[in-house]
Backbone bond lengths (Angstrom), bond angles and torsions (degrees), N, CA, C in turn:
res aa  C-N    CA-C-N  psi(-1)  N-CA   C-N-CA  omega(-1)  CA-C   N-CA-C  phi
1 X - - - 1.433 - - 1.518 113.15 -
2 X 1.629 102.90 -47.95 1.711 90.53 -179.84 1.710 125.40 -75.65
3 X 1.507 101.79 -20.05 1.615 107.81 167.06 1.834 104.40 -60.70
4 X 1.390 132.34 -47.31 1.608 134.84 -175.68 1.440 83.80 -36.71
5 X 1.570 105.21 -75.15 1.832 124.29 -141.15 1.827 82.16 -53.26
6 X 1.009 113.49 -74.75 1.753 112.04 -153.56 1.593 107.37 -63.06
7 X 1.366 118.54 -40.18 1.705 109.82 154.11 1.444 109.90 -44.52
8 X 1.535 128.47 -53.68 1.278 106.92 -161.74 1.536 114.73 -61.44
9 X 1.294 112.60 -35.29 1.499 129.64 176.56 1.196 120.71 -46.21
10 X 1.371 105.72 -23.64 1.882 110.43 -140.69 2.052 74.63 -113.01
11 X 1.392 127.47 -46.34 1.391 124.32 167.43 1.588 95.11 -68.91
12 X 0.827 148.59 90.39 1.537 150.09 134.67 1.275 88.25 -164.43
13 X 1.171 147.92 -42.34 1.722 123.35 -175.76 1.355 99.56 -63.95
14 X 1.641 123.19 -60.78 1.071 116.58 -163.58 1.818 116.48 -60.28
15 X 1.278 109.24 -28.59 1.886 107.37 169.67 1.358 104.43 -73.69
16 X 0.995 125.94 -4.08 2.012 126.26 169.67 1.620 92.35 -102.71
17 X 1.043 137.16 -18.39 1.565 117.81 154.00 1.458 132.30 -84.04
18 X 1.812 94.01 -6.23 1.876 79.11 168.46 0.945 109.88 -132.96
19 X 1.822 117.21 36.09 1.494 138.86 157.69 1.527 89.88 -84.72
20 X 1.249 126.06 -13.23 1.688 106.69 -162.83 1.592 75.59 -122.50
21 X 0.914 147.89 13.34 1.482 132.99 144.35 1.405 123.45 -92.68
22 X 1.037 120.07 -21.35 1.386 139.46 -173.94 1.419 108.63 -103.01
23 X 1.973 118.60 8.23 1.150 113.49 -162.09 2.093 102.98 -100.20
24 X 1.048 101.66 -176.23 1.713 111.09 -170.25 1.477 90.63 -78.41
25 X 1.332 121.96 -84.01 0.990 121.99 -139.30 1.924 111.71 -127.09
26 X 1.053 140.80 159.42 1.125 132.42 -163.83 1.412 113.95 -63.17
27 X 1.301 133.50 -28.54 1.500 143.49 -162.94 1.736 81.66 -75.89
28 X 1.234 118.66 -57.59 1.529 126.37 -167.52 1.500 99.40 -56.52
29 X 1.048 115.96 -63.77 1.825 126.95 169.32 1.741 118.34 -22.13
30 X 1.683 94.58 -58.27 1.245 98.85 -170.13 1.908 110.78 -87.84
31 X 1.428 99.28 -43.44 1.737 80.08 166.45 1.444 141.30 -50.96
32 X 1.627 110.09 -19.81 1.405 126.65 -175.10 1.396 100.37 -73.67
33 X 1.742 118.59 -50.27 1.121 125.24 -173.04 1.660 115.47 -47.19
34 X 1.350 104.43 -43.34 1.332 122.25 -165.65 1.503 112.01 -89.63
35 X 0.897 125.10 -37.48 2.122 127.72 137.96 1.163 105.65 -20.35
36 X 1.590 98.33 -91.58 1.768 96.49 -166.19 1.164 136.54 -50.00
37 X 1.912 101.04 -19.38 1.881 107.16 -171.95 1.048 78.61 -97.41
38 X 1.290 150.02 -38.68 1.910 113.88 169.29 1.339 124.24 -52.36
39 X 0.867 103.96 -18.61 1.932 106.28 -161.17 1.413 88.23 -95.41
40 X 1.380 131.93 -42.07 1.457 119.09 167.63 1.281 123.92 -76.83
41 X 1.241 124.89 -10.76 1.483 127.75 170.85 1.692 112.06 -72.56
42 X 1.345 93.25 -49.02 1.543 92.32 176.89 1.795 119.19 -61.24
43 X 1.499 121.03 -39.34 0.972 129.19 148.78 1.729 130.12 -45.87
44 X 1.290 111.76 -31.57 1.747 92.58 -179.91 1.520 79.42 -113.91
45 X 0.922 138.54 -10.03 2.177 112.05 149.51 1.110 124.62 -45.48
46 X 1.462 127.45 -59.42 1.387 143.79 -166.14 1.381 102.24 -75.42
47 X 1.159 107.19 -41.58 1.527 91.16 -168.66 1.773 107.76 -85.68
48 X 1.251 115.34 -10.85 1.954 108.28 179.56 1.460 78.74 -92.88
49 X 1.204 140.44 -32.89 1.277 100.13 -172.18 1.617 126.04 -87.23
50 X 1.177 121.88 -15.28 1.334 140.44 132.37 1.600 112.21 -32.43
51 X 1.268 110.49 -51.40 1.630 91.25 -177.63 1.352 102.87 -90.69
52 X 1.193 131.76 -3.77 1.882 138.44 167.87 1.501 105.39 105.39
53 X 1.228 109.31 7.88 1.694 107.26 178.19 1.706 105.58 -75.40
54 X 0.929 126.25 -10.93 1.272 141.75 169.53 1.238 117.64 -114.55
55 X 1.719 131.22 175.59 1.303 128.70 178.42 1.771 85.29 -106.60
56 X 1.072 117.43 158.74 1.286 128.49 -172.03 2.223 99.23 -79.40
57 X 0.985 121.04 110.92 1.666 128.43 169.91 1.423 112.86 -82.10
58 X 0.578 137.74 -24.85 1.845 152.13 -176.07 1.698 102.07 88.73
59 X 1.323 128.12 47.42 1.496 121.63 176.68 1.415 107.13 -93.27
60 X 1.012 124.38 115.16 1.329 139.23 -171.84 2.026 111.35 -51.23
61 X 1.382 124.95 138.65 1.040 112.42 157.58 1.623 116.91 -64.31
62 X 1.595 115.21 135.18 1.641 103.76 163.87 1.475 121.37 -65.15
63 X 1.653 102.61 144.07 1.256 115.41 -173.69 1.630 125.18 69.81
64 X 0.959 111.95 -19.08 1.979 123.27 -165.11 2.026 104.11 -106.11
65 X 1.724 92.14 -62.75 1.593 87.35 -157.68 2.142 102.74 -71.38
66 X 1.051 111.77 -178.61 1.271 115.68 -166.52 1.515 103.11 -105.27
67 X 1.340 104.49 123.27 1.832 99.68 176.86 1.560 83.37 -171.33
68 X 1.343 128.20 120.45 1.013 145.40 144.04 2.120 105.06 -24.63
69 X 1.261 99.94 -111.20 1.635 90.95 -167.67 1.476 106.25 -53.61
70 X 1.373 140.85 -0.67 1.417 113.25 -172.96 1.701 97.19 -96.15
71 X 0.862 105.72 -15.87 1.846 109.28 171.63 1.637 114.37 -77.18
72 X 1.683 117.26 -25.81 1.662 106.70 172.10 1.177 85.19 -72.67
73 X 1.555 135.75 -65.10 1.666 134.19 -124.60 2.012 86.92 -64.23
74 X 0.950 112.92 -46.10 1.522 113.71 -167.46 1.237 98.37 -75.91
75 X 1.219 156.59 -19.52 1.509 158.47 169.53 1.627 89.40 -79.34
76 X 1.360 129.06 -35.34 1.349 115.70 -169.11 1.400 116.23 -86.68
77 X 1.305 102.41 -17.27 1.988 127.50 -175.93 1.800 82.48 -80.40
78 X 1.141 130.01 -85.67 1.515 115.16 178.04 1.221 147.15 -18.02
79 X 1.115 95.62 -40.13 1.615 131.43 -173.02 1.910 93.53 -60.69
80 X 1.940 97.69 -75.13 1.177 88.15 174.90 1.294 131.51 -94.51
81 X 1.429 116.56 19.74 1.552 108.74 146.48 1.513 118.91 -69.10
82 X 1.232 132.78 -32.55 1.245 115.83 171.19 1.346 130.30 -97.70
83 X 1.379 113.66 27.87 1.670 151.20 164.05 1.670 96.81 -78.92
84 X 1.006 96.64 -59.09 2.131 100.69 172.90 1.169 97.62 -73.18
85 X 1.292 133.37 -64.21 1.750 103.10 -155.98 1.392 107.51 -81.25
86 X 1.216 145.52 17.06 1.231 135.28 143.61 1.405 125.68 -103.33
87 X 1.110 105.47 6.98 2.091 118.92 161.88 1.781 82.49 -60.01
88 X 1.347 108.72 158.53 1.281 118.27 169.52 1.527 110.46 -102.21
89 X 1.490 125.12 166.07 1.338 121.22 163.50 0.920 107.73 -57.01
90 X 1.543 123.30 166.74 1.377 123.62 149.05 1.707 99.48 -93.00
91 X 2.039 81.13 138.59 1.443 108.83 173.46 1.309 102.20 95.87
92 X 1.564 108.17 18.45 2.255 111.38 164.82 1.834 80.90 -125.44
93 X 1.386 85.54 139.09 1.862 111.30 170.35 1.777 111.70 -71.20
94 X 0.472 154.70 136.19 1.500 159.62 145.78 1.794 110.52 0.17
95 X 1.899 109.28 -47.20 0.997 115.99 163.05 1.480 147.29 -83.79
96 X 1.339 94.63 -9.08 1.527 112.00 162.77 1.323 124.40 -69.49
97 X 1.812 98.77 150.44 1.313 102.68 -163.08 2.085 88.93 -84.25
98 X 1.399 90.55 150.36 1.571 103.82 170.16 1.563 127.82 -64.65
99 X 1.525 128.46 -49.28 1.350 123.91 153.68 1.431 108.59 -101.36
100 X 1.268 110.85 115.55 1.284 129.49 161.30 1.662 127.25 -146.01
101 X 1.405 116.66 -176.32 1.462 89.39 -161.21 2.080 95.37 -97.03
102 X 0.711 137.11 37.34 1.172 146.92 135.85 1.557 134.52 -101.68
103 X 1.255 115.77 1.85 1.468 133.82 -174.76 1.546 101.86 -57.11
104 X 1.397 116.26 130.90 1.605 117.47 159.83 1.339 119.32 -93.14
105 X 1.721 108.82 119.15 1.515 91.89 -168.35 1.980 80.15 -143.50
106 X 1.824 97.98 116.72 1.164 126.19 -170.73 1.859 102.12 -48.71
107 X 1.168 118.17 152.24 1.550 107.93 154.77 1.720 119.20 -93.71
108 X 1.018 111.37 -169.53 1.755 122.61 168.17 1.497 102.75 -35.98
109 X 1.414 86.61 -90.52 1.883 104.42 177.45 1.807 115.66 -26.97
110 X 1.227 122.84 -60.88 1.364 111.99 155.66 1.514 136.62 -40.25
111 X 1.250 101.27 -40.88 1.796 100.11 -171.38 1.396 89.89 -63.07
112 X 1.411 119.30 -51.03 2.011 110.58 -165.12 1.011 122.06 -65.34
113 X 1.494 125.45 -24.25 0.935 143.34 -177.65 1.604 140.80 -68.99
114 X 1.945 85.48 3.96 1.646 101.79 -157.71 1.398 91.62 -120.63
């Protein structure tokens, strides 16, 4: 059970890292970046300090532990992570399919570059 919960965690940072690779423009780039490494920070906190490799800080697990505002702000970090990954690239039409074998999908070097 606790490998599901922290796998599931650990696949949602990384799909908020290639929402910010797959994103338009750098503002989009860098907020995604900064989502997911929260959402994984809070995740490998809680859990070393849970296993005592850490001193316990009171940082909430996402989604699980109980805290009134730390459960909107992370519902609100979601929210606009998937505000970026459904922005389209630039240079896909509205009607185009998203992976296909004509898809433009920027690298690293591009996103900074803009």
């Amino acid at each position: 059970g606790v490998l599901v919960v922290l796998g599931g965690l650990f696949a949602l940072s990384l799909a908020g890292l290639a929402a910010a690779e797959r994103s338009r423009d750098r503002f989009s780039a860098l907020l995604a970046i900064g989502l997911s490494s929260m959402l994984l920070w809070q995740t490998v906190v809680n859990a070393a300090g849970v296993l005592g490799l850490l001193p316990l800080t009171g940082v909430t697990l996402p989604f699980f532990s109980y805290g009134g505002s730390s459960m909107v702000s992370t519902w609100l970090g979601i929210g606009a992570l998937i505000c970026v990954a459904r922005r389209p690239v630039r240079g896909l039409t509205a009607g185009s399919v998203a992976w296909g074998p004509n898809t433009v999908v920027p690298d690293w070097d591009s996103i900074w570059s803009r």
